[in-house]
C-alpha positions in Angstrom: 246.4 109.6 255.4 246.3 111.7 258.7 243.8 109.9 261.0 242.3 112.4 263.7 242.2 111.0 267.1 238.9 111.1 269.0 239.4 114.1 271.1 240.6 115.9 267.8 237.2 114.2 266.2 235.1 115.9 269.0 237.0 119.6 268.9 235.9 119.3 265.3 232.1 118.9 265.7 232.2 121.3 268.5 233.9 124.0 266.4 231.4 123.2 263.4 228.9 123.1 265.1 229.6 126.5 267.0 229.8 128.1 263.7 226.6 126.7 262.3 224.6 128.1 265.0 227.2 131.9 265.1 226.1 132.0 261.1 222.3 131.2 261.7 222.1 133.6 264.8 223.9 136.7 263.0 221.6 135.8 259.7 218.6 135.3 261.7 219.3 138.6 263.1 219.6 140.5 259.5 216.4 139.2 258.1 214.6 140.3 261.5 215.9 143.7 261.2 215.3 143.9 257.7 211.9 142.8 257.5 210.8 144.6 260.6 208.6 147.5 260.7 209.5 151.2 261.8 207.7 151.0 265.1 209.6 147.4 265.5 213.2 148.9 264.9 212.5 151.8 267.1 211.8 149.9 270.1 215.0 147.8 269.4 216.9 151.0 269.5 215.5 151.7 272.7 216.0 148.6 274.6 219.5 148.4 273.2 219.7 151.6 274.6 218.4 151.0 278.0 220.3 147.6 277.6 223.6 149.3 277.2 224.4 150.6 280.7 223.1 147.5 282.3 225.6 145.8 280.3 228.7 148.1 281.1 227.7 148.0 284.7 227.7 144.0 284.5 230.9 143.8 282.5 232.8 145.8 284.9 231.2 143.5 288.2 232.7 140.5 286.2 235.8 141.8 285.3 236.4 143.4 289.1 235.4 139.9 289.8 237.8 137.9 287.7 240.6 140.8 288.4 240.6 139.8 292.7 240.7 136.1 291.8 243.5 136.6 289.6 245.1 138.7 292.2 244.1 135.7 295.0 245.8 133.4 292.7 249.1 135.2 292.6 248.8 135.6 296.3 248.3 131.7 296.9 251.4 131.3 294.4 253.6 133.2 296.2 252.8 131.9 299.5 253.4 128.6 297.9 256.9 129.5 296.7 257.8 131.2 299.7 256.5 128.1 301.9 259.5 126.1 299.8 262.1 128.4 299.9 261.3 128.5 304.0 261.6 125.0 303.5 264.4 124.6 301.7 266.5 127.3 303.5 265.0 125.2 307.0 266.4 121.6 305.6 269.6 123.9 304.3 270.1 124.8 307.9 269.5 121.5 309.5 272.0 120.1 307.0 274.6 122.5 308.1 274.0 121.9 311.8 274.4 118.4 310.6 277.7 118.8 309.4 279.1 121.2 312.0 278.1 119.3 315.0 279.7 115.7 313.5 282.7 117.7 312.0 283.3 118.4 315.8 282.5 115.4 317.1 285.2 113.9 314.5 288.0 116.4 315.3 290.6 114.9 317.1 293.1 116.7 319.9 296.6 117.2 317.5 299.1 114.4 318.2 301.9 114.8 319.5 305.2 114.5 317.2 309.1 114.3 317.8 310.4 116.7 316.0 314.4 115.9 314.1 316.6 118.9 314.6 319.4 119.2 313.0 322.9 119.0 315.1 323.1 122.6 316.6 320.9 121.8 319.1 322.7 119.4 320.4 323.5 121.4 323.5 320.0 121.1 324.1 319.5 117.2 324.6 320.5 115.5 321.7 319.4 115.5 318.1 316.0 114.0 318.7 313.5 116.5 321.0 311.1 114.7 323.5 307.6 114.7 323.1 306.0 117.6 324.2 302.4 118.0 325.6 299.5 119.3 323.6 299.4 122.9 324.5 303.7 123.2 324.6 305.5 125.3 322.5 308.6 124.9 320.7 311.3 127.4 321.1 313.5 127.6 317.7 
């Protein structure tokens, strides 16, 4: 058997007990209007009919209402999301900073190397070139 937990226990009751009280409300409402004299009914019709402005005017307060805190929840959102990506894109930036200043911390000056030419620049020296400096050039 399916056991209901107790917050599916309570839901239940809740939801029962709503509709008791929807079905005695709406059928305490058709024997009033039922049993209820002309002069009774007509002054219903009246106050529902003085009632029915008040209520548009009071529906569209609420819903105005509920429309600019919706709006002031997207707002507060997307100044949320926005607050991280400024974030993000900050700690992006610092991490690039990061790696550029110890990238040219690390880089070294070029070493210098003896270059082996082959014999027809003998004329020049020898087979094996000094070193040259840093910034030489090597004429081929």
């Amino acid at each position: 058997m399916n056991k209901l937990t107790t917050k599916e226990r309570i839901l239940l009751v809740i939801g029962a007990a709503t509709l008791i009280i929807a079905l005695a409300l709406t059928g305490g409402m058709l024997y009033i209007l039922t049993s209820a004299s002309e002069s009774t009914l007509r002054w219903w019709a009246g106050l529902a009919t003085v009632a029915l402005p008040i209520a548009s005017l009071a529906a569209y307060f609420l819903g105005r209402m509920e429309a600019r805190g919706h709006l002031a929840g997207l707002t507060q959102g997307i100044e949320a999301v926005s607050e991280a990506a400024r974030k993000t894109t900050d700690v992006a930036s610092n991490v690039a900073d990061i790696r550029i200043s110890t990238a040219q911390r690390v880089k070294r000056t070029p070493v210098v190397q003896q270059m082996f030419l082959p014999p027809a620049v003998a004329d020049r020296g020898g087979v094996i070139l000094p070193p040259l400096q840093a910034d030489g050039d090597i004429d081929v």
